[in-house]
C-alpha positions as CSV (number, residue, x, y, z in Angstrom):
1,X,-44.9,175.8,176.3
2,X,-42.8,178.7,175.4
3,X,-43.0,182.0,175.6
4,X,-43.2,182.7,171.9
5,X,-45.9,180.1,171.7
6,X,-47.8,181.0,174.3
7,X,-47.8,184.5,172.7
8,X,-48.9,183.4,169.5
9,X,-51.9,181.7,170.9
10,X,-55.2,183.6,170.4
11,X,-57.1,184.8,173.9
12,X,-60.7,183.5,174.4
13,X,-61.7,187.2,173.1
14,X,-60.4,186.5,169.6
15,X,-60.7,183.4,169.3
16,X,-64.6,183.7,169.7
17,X,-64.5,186.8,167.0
18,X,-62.6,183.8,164.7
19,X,-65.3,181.3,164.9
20,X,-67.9,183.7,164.3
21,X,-66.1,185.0,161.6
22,X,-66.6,181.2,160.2
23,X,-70.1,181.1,160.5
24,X,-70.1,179.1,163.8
25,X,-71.7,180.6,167.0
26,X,-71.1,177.5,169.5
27,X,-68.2,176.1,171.0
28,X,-67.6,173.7,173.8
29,X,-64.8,174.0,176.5
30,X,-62.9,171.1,175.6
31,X,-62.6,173.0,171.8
32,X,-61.4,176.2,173.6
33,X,-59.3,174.6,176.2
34,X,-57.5,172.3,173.1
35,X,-57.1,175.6,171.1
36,X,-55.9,178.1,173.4
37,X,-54.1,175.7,175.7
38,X,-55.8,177.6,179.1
39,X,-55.8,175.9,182.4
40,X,-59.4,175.5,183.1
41,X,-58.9,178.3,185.6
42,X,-57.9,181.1,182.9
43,X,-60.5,179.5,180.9
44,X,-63.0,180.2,183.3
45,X,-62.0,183.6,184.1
46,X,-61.9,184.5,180.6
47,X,-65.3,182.5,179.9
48,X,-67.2,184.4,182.8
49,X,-65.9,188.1,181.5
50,X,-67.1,186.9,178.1
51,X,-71.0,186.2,179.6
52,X,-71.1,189.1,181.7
53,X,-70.4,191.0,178.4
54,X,-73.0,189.0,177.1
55,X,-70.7,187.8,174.1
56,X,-71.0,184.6,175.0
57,X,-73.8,182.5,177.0
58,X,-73.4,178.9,178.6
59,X,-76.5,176.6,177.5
60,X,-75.4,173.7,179.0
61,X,-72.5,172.1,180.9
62,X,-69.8,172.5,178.8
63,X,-71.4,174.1,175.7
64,X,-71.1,177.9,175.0
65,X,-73.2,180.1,172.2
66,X,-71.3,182.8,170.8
67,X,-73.9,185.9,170.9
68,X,-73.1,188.4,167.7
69,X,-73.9,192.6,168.2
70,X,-77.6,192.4,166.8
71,X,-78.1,190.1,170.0
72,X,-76.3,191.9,172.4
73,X,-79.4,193.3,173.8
74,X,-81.1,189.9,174.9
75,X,-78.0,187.8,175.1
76,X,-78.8,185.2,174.0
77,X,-79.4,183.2,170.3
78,X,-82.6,181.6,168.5
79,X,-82.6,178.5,169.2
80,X,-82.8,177.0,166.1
81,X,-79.6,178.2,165.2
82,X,-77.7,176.2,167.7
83,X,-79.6,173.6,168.7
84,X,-78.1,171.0,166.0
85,X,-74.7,171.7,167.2
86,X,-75.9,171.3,171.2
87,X,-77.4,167.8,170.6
88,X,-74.7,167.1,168.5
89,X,-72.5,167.7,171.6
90,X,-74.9,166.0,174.2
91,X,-74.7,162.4,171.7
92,X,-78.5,162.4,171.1
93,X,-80.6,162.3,167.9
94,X,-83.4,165.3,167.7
95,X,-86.0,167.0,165.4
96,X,-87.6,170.1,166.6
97,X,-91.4,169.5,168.0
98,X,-94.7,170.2,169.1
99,X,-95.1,174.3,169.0
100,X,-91.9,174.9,167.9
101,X,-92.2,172.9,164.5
102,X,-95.8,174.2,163.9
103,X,-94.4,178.1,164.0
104,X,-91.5,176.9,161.6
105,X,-94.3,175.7,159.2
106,X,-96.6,178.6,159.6
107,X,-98.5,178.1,162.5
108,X,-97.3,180.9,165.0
109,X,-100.9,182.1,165.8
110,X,-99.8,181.1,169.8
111,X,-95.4,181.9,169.4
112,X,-94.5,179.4,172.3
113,X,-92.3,180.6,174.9
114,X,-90.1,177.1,175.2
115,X,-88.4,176.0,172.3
116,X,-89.6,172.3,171.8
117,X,-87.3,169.6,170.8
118,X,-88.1,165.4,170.6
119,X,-85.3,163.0,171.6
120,X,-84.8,159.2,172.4
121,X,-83.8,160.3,176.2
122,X,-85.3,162.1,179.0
123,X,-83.5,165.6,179.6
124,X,-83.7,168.3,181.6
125,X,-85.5,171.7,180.6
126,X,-82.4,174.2,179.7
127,X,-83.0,177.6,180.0
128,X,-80.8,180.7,180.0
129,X,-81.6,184.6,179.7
130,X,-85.3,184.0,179.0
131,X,-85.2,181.2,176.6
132,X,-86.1,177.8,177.9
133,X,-85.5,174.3,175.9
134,X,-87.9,171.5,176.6
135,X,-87.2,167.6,175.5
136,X,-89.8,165.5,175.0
137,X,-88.2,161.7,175.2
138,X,-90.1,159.2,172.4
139,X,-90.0,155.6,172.4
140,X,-90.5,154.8,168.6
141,X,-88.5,158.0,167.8
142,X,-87.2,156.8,164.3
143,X,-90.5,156.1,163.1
144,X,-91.3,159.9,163.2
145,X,-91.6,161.5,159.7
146,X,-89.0,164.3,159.4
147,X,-88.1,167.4,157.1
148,X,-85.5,170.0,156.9
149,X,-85.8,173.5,157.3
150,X,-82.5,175.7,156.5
151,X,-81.8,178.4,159.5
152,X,-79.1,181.1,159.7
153,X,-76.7,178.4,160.6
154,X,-77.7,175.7,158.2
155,X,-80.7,173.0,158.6
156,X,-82.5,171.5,161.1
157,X,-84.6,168.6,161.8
158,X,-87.8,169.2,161.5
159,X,-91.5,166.9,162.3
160,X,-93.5,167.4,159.1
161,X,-97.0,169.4,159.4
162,X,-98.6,165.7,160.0
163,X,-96.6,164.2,162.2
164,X,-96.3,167.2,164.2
165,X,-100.1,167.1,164.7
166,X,-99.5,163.9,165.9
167,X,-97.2,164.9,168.6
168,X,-99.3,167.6,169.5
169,X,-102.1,165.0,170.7
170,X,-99.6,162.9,172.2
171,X,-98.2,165.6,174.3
172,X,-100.9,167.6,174.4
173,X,-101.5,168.1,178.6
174,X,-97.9,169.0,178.4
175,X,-98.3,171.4,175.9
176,X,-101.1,173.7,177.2
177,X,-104.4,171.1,176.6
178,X,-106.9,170.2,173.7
179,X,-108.0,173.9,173.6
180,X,-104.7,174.9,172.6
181,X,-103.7,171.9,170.2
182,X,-107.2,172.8,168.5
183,X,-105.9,176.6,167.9
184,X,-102.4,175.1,166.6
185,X,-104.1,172.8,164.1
186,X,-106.6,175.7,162.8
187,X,-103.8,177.0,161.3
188,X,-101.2,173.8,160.7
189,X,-104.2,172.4,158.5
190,X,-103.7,174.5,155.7
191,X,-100.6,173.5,155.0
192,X,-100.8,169.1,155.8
193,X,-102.0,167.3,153.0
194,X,-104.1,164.2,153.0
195,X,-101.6,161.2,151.8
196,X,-99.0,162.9,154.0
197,X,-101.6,162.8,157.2
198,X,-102.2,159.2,156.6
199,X,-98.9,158.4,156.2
200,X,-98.1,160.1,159.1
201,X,-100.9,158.0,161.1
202,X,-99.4,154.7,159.8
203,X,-95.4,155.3,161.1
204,X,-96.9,156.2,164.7
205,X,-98.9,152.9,165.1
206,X,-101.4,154.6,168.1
207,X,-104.4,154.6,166.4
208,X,-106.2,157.0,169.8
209,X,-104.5,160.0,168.8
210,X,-105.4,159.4,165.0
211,X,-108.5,158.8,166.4
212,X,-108.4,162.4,168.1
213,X,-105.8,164.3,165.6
214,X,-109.4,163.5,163.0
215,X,-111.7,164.4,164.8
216,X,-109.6,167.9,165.7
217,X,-109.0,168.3,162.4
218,X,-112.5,168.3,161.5
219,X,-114.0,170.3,164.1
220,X,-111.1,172.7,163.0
221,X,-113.0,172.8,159.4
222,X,-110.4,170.6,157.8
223,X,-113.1,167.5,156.3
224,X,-111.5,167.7,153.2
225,X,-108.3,167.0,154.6
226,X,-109.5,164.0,156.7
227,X,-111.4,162.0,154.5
228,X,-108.8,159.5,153.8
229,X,-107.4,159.3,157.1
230,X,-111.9,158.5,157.8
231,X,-111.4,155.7,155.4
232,X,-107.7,154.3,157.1
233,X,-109.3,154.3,160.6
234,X,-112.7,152.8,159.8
235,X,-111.1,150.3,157.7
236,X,-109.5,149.2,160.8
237,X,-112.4,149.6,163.3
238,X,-110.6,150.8,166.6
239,X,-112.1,150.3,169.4
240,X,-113.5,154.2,170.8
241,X,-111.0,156.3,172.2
242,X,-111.6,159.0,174.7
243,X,-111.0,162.6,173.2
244,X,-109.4,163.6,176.7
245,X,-107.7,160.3,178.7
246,X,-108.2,161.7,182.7
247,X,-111.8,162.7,182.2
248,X,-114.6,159.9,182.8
249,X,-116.8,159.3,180.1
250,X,-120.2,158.4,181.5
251,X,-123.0,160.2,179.9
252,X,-120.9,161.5,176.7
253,X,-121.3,161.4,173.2
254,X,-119.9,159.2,170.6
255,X,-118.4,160.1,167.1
256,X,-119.0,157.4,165.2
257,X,-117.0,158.5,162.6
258,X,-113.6,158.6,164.1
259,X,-114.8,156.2,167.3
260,X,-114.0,159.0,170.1
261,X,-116.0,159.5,172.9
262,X,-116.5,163.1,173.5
263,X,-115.9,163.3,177.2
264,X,-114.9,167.5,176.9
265,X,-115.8,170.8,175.2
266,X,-112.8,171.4,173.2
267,X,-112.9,175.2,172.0
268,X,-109.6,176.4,169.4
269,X,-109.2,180.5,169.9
270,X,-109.1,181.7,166.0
């Protein structure tokens, strides 16, 4: 390279003002090494000045958020405004889960402290200054009923209100317990609607947590909601369910209505 070209290039420093200037507030080191034409060394030096400035934070190998004045003080973004781009990077479909989706539809009674996202692969929890990304892998991940929810950066992939309530039950000793999935769906309720929920119910194919998601979702004072998802699953006559899989049942009531043997005290908080 020349010197005239090499003087023309743009340093990290500016060239991470550019891409925000775009709009975009990721790159990854093989973009920055292919623009600037660093060695990895000066990249790396450059890179690490960057963080300690807190202008730019590394989320994962290889994949850098670019972290604009108003987030100066925490250092680092929302996750929803990168998280597209990052398992875009990684080469692995995702839709935003669990906790995470329910406060993006309303339900941020309980704001979680990980950021939950659904994949076809196991990965590692990610976490950098203070915020934490959890993957939860999914066998029959394309059957999962999706939306899209626009974010400072663009859209998202979202789990509708129903077939997030559905992951919360599948997930749910990951996510806190019964307790806290009960609290969640006292507040995802209002906004799920009947056809949706038994549409939902139908894609998954594991009639136990439609079994439990109904009978949650009336002890959370939904009936109206769950009449027709009543009908579905006694139309089909599952065989009983417990409401929590590790506890024993002996001795417990049955719910006749959605087949569930009541094996625990579930208690929501509002």
């Amino acid at each position: 390279m020349t010197a005239d070209r090499q003087k023309s290039l743009p340093d990290l420093p500016a060239w991470v003002d550019s891409r925000q200037s775009q709009g975009l507030y990721f790159f990854s080191r093989e973009e920055a090494l292919r623009s600037l034409q660093q060695t990895e060394a000066a990249f790396k030096q450059a890179a690490a000045r960057l963080a300690k400035k807190k202008r730019i934070a590394r989320i994962h190998r290889g994949f850098f958020i670019i972290i604009p004045l108003e987030y100066a003080a925490t250092g680092i973004l929302p996750a929803e405004w990168f998280i597209a781009d990052l398992m875009n990077y990684i080469g692995q479909p995702y839709y935003v889960g669990l906790l995470s989706a329910a406060a993006l539809h309303g339900a941020a009674h309980q704001q979680p402290q990980q950021f939950h996202v659904v994949t076809t692969s196991p990965l590692r929890e990610m976490r950098t200054n203070g915020l934490a990304i959890t993957f939860f892998s999914k066998t029959k991940f394309t059957q999962a009923q999706l939306t899209k929810i626009k974010v400072q950066t663009g859209h998202i992939r979202v789990s509708t209100p129903e077939a997030t309530a559905i992951d919360l039950i599948r997930y749910a000793r990951r996510i806190g317990g019964l307790d806290r999935v009960l609290t969640v769906l006292q507040e995802l309720g209002e906004v799920m609607e009947p056809d949706k929920l038994v549409e939902a119910a139908k894609a998954d194919e594991k009639m136990a947590y439609t079994q439990r998601l109904g009978f949650l979702l009336e002890r959370a004072g939904f009936s109206d909601l769950t009449r027709r998802l009543s009908q579905w699953v006694q139309e089909r006559n599952p065989l009983h369910a417990r409401l929590e899989p590790s506890m024993p049942t002996r001795g417990c009531k049955k719910d006749e209505r959605w087949k569930i043997l009541v094996n625990i005290d579930v208690e929501g908080d509002l």
